[in-house]
Steps between C-alpha positions, in 0.01 A plus 500: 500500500237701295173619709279504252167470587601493870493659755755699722442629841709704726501432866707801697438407843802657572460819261689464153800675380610498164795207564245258638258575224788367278633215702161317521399520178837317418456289795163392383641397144607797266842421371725714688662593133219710391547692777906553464442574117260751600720672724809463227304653239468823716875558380657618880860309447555376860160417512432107642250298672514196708286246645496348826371309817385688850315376801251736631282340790443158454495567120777439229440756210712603192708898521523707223864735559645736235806650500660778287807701496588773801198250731733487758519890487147538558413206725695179714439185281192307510354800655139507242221755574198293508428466886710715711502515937312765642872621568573529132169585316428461197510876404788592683657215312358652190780781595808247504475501137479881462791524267340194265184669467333655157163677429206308268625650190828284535320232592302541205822529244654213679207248406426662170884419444493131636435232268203384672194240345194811465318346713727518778657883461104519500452367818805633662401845352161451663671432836726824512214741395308376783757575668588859392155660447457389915790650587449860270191536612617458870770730500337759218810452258421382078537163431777500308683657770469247788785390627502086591769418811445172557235415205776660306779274591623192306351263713127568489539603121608171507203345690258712281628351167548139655134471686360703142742179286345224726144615507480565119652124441260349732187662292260417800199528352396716853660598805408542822629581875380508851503871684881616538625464855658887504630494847425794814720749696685774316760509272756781471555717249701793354204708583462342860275199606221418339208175569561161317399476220762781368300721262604351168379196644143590608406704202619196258292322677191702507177326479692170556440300801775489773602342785671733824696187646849432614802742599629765287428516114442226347414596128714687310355732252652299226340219636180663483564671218564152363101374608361785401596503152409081442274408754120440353338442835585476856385254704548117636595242245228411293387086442781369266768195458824618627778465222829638672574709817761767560688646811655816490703602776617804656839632671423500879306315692160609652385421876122435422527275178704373237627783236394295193299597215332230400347461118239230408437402088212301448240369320153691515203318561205697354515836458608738809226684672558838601685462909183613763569802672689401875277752699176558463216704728218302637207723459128356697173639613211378650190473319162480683279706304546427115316195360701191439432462132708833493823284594605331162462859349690622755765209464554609099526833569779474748668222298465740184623777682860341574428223807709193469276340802157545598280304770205560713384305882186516683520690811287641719501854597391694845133426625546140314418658160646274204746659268772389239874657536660498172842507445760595232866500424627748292873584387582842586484662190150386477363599826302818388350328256379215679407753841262663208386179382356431879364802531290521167419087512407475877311692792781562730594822625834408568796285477751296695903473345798329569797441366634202480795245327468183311688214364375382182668253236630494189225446220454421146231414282453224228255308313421113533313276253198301595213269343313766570702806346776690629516693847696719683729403769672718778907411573594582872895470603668567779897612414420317146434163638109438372258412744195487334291568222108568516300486222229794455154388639303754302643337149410163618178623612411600121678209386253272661195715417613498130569053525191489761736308721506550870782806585692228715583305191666749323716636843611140514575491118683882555672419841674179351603673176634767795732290692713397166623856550647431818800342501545201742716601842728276610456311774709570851700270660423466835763445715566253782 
């Protein structure tokens, strides 16, 4: 299956680890060859890959297992490091594999050596310095010089090749992901206990989204090594026609949800929009001594300052005088700026904040043909199904000034060209 000009989209609501990465993008259609030729052309002798079947849940998704000579040495068989029991953490398990480990400059050699497609070593290059410059800089030691344990051992430089193999033969044209589930409590260490996520973890995924759910760690920091280096933008799954789905699943089984990794490829439908921000601080005041024509004004400043919302009511104040209380949303890292924007714009001496959370859908934007010209139309999805699409009311209000027709002419004309870009559900059988 080639991806171009779609779209793929991670979905690690139950964290990622490097194996899963790999096993769903097979599952969801890349031949599983391109990922064993990969992993051959790294030039280990011993080295091998196989595919296979696990229940996780009340899901059925594809496993991705390596094996290599002197495995049994380092771990029992079918024993993989992507999601270990708070028992067995992840970095503790990192230790198993002490003897198989090597610093970034072998790593380096070792895919410099392999007789990789560019692209890929590229990718897979990409992965491991991500990797490495986190892990100098947390433990003050040159780059060169960091020493992998687990990241080190066959079996992720296996799943770093294989998930760089699959992603470069898909070609998605973008790729997206929800917020990483990253797991809570503590996970133990050589240097004692430390939070979830483990260090590598949170500062390769620094200025990412993430989501503190479920027991114990749930992404690995090849895992999020793995989104940081090809994810575009994080958020839900934007409007598009789903071409192929992919489960990959992990070793153990989780108490609070199924341990799959599920990939979607699809079809965009218009063009992504950036995701909205899922918190944002409600910021009001009450107005009763500034002139109402002073409201639109106020309304563009506020929007120009970095509001995604803004919307007044008529109240009335103490001793029955009328007033207006005007409120904004703004994202966080636009709050000072749209505070500001109240302050110069408006008469109040003071302000009212909250933060709060939101659930907004995936959206896109496109174009549709009329009689009257072309307008703009806005996509809205919910976990890529479309639900609607809404056609821009200011361009059809200048699109009937300009045809001197009545603006609910061209809204009908717009809204039916609109609803050929949603595709038909099917209907639900009702049962008996």
């Amino acid at each position: 299956m080639s991806g171009a000009g779609l779209h793929l989209h991670f979905e690690p609501t139950s964290g990622i680890a490097g194996d899963m990465a790999v096993a769903a993008l097979v599952d969801a259609g890349v031949p599983a060859a391109v990922v064993s030729r990969a992993v051959a052309a790294i030039g280990v002798r011993g080295l091998r890959v196989a595919f296979g079947r696990r229940k996780r849940g009340a899901f059925v998704g594809r496993s991705f297992d390596v094996s290599w000579p002197g495995q049994a040495k380092a771990q029992p068989p079918g024993h993989h490091h992507d999601h270990d029991d708070p028992a067995h953490d992840h970095e503790v398990h990192e230790h198993a594999h002490s003897h198989d480990h090597r610093d970034y400059a072998e790593i380096k050699r070792l895919l410099k050596r392999a007789r990789l497609d560019p692209d890929v070593r590229a990718l897979a290059a990409d992965i491991f310095a991500r990797i490495a410059e986190v892990e100098a800089e947390l433990h003050g030691v040159r780059v060169d010089r960091v020493a992998f344990h687990e990241v080190g051992a066959y079996d992720s430089i296996a799943d770093v090749v294989g998930v760089s193999a699959a992603i470069v033969h898909l070609a998605p044209a973008s790729i997206g992901s929800l917020p990483p589930v990253v797991g809570t409590g503590l996970v133990r260490t050589a240097h004692g206990p430390l939070p979830v996520p483990a260090p590598a973890t949170a500062a390769l995924l620094a200025d990412i989204p993430i989501v503190p759910e479920g027991r114990g760690e749930l992404t690995t920091p090849t895992g999020a090594a793995i989104l940081a280096a090809v994810v575009d933008t994080f958020g839900p799954l934007p409007p598009m026609r789903s071409r192929a789905v992919g489960y990959g699943a992990g070793t153990r089984e989780l108490a609070d949800r199924p341990n799959v990794l599920r990939v979607i490829v699809g079809e965009p439908i218009g063009t992504p929009e950036r995701p909205a921000a899922p918190e944002v601080v409600l910021v009001e005041a009450n107005l009763d001594d500034m002139s109402p024509q002073l409201v639109a004004p106020l309304y563009d400043a506020l929007f120009a300052a970095g509001a995604v919302d803004v919307w007044s009511s008529p109240i009335l104040m103490k001793k029955g005088r009328p007033a207006v209380q005007v409120s904004a949303l703004a994202p966080p890292g636009e709050l000072a700026a749209v505070e500001r924007a109240f302050f110069v714009h408006s008469t109040t001496l003071g302000l009212r904040r909250r933060a709060l959370e939101r659930v907004v859908l995936g959206r896109s934007a496109t174009q549709v043909t009329t009689p009257y010209g072309r307008v703009r139309v806005k996509i809205a999805a919910l976990d890529g199904e479309v639900l609607g699409a809404q056609p821009e009311f200011e361009d059809c209000r200048r699109l009937a000034a300009e045809a001197r027709v009545p603006v609910r002419e061209v809204v009908s004309a717009a809204a039916a060209a609109a609803r050929a870009l949603v595709p038909a559900r099917r209907a639900r059988r009702s049962r008996a």
